[in-house]
N, C-alpha and C positions, 0 to 999 in steps of 0.2 A: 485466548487464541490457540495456545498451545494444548494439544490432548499428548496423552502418554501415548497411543499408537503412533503419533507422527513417525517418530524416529526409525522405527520398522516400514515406512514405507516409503522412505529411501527420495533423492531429491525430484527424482519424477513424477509420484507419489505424491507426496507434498504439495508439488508445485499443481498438478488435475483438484489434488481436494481441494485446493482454495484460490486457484485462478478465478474462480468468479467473484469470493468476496474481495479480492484485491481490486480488481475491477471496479466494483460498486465502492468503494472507498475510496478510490483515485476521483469516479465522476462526482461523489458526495464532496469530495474537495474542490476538485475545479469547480461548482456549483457557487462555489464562496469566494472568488476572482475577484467578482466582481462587486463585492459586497465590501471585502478587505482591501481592493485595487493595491497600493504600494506597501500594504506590510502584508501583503497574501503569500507570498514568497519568503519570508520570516516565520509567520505560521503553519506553512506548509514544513519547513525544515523541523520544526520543533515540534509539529505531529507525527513525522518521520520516528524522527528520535526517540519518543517514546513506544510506539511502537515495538511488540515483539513473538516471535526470534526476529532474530536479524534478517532471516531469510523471506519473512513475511513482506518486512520493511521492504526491503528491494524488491520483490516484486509488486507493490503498492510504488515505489517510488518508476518502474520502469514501465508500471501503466500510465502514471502521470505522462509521463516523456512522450509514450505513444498517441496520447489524448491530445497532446498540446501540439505535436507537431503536425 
């Protein structure tokens, strides 16, 4: 996920080159709700977690949140 330019293009940056794939990663999850029903929320934390930068993680994890609500 990470390329060596990231860092030079600063958290604004960042966040335009890959608000789409986070997006499509959040719906490819919710996708699986209802496949996993009560441990979807187990495996959703722990595809989080892996996950990275951290940076990426949270905006995959703050699509989720917009998805869902």
């Amino acid at each position: 996920m990470s390329e060596p330019n990231d860092a030079s293009l600063g958290r604004a940056g960042f966040h335009a080159r890959h608000q789409a794939q986070a997006r499509e990663q959040a719906e490819q999850w919710l996708a699986q709700r209802e496949r996993l029903q009560g441990r979807w929320f187990d495996w959703v934390a722990s595809q989080l977690y892996q996950l990275s930068p951290p940076e990426y993680a949270a905006m995959v994890r703050r699509e989720l949140q917009a998805l869902t609500q």
